[in-house]
Structures are given as structure tokens and as C-alpha cells.
C-alpha positions as YAML, in Angstrom:
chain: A
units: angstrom
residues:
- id: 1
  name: UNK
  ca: [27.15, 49.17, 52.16]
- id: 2
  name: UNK
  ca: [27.98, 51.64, 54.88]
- id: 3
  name: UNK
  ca: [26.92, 51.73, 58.48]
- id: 4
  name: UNK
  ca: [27.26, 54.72, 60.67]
- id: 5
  name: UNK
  ca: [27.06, 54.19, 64.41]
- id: 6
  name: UNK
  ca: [27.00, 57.70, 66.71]
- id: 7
  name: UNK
  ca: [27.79, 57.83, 69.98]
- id: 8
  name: UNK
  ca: [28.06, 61.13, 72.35]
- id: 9
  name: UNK
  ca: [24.79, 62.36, 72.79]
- id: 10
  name: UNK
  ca: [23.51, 63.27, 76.11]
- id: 11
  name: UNK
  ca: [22.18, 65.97, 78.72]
- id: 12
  name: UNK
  ca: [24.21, 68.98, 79.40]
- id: 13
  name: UNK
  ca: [23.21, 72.08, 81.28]
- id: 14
  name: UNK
  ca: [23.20, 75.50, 78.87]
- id: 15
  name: UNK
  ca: [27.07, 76.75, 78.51]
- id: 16
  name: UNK
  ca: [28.45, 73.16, 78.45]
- id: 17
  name: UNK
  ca: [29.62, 71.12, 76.15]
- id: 18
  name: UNK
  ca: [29.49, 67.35, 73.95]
- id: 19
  name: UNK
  ca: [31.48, 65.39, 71.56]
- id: 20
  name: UNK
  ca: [29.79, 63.58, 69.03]
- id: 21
  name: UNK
  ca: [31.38, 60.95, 67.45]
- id: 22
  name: UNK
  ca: [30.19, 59.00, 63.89]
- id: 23
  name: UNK
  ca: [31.69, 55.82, 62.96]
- id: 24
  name: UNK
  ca: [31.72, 54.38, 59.47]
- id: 25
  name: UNK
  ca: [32.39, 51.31, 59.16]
- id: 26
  name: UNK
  ca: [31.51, 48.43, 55.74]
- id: 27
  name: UNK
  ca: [32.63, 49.86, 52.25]
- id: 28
  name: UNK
  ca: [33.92, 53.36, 53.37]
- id: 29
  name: UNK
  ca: [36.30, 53.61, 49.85]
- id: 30
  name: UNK
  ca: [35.25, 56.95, 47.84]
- id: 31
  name: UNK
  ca: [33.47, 59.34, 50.57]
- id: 32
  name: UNK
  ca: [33.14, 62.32, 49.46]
- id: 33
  name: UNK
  ca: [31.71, 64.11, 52.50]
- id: 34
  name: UNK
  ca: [30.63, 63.10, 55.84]
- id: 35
  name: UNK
  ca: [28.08, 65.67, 58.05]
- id: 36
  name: UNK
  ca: [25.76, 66.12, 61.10]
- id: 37
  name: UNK
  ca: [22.35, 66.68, 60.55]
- id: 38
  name: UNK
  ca: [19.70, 67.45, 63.63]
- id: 39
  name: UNK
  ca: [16.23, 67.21, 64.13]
- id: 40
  name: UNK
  ca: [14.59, 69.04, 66.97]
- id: 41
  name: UNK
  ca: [10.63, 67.64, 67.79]
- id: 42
  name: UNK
  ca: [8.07, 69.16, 65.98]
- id: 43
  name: UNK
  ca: [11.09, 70.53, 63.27]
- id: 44
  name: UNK
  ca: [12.31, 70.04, 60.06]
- id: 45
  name: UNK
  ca: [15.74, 68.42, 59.43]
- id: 46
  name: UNK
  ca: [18.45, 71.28, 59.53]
- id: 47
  name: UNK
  ca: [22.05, 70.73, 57.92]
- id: 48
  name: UNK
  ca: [24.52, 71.29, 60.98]
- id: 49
  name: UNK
  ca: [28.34, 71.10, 59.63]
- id: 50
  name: UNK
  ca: [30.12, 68.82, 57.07]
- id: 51
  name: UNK
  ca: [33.28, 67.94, 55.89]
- id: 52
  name: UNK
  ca: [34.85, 67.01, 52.49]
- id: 53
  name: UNK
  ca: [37.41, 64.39, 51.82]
- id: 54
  name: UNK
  ca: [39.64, 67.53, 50.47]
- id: 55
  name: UNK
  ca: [39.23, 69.01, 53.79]
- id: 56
  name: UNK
  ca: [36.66, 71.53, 52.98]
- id: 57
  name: UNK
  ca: [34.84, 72.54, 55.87]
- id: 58
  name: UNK
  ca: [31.21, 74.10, 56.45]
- id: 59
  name: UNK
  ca: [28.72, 74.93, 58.82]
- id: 60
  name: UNK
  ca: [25.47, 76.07, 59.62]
- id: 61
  name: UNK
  ca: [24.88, 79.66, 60.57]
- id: 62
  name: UNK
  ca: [23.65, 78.26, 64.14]
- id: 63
  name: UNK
  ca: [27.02, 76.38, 64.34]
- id: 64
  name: UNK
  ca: [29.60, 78.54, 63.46]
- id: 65
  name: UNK
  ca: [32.14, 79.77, 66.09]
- id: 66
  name: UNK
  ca: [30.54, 77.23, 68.74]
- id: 67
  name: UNK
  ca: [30.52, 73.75, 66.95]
- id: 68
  name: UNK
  ca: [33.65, 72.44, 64.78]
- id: 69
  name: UNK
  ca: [33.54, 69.08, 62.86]
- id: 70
  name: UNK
  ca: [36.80, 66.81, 62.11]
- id: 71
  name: UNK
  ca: [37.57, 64.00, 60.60]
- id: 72
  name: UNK
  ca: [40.16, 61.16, 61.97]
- id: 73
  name: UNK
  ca: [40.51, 59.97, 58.04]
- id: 74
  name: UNK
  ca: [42.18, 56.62, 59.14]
- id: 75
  name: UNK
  ca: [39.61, 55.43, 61.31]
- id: 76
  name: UNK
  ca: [36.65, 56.89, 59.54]
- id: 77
  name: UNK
  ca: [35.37, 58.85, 62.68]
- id: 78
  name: UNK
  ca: [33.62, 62.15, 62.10]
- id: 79
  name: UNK
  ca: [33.60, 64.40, 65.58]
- id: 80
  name: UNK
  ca: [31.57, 67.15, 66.10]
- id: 81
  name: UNK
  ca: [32.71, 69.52, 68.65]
- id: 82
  name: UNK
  ca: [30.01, 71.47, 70.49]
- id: 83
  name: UNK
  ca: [30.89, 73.97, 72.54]
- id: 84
  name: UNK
  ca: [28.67, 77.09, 74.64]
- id: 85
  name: UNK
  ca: [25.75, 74.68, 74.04]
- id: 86
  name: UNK
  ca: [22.16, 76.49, 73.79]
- id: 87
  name: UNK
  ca: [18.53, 74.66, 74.48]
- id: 88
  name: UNK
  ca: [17.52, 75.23, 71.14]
- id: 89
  name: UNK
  ca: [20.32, 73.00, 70.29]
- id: 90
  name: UNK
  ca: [18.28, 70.27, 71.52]
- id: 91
  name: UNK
  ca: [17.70, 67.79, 69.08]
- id: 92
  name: UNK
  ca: [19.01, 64.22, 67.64]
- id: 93
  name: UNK
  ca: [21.44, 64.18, 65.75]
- id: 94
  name: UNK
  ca: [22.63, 62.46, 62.69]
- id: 95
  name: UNK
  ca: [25.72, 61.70, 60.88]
- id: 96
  name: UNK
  ca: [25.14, 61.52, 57.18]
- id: 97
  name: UNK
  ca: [28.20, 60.02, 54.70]
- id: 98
  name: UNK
  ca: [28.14, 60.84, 50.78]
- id: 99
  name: UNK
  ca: [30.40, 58.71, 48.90]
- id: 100
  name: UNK
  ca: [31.07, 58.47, 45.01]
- id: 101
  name: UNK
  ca: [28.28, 56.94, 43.02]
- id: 102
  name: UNK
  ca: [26.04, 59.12, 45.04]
- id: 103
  name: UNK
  ca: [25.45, 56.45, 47.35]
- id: 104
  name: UNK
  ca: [24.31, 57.99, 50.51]
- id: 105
  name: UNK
  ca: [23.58, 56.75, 54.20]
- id: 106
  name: UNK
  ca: [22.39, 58.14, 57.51]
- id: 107
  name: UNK
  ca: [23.23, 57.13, 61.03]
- id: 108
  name: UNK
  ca: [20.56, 55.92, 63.64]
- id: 109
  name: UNK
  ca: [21.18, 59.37, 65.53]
- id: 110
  name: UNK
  ca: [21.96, 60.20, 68.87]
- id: 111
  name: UNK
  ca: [19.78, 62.38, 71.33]
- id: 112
  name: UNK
  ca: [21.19, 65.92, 72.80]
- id: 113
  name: UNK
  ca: [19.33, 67.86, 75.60]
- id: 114
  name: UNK
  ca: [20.41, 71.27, 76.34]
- id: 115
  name: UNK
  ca: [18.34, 72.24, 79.52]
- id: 116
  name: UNK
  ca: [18.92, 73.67, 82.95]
...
């Protein structure tokens, strides 16, 4: 078993910025990926960024050239880096970690309002 804990989240004026951070913690051998998901009310789940255990990196068309995800390998810390922040980015968001077996888990999420 995994657990994920986020922490970061917050309120930020348009233009500013957050640093999300996603903890896993438990049996972290074998992940293959680890990623931010988001959720905005009345939305669907939207993919945000991820990053591979080879160092791979992708993001959402909304994210690129604003948000940038790392990985701190020996503490198992995903950060996600958001920068020129927009209120449609408003939404909670989720760290997600894929390890081998397909075993997959999802953090409790962590709330981000973008308003003036």
C-alpha cells in the first residue's frame, strides 16, 4: 500500500503563483509514474502533468510553459510548480502514483483558488 498526502494548495490572486507538493509514503518500490490530476466543480477530471521514473516528462496543453512537475526521487515528493496562475485553474488537485503491477493510488487532493 501507498499513501499520498498533498500539501500546497491555497488562494492566490490571478498572476501569482503555488507549489504543490505530493508525498508518498508505505510501499513506494516500482513507481512507474507519479502525476497531478484536477477537478474544477461542475467538471470532469483533467490530466495536468506527470512524470516517469526515467525522467520523462509531460503536460497538459493548459499547463505547458506555466506549470512544471519534479520529482525529489529520494524522498518520494512530486512538486508541481505553478506559475502566471489563471481562475480557470481553480480546482483540487490530485496527485496520482502508478507503480509496477498496475497498482494505482490517488491522493486526498488539495484545493486551489485563483480569484481576484
Amino acid at each position: 500500500q501507498v499513501q499520498l498526502r498533498e500539501s500546497g494548495g491555497g488562494s492566490v490572486q490571478p498572476g501569482g503563483s503555488l507549489r504543490l507538493s505530493c508525498a508518498a509514503s508505505g510501499s513506494t518500490l516500482g513507481i512507474i509514474r507519479m502525476a497531478w490530476y484536477r477537478q474544477a466543480p461542475g467538471k470532469q477530471r483533467e490530466f495536468v502533468a506527470a512524470i516517469f521514473s526515467s525522467g520523462s516528462i509531460s503536460y497538459a496543453v493548459s499547463a505547458k510553459g506555466r506549470f512544471t512537475i519534479s520529482r525529489d526521487n529520494a524522498e518520494n515528493t512530486v512538486y508541481l510548480q505553478m506559475n502566471s496562475l489563471r481562475p480557470e485553474d481553480t480546482a483540487v488537485y490530485c496527485c496520482h502514483l502508478l507503480q509496477s503491477g498496475r497498482y494505482e493510488y490517488w491522493g486526498q487532493g488539495t484545493q486551489v483558488a485563483v480569484s481576484s
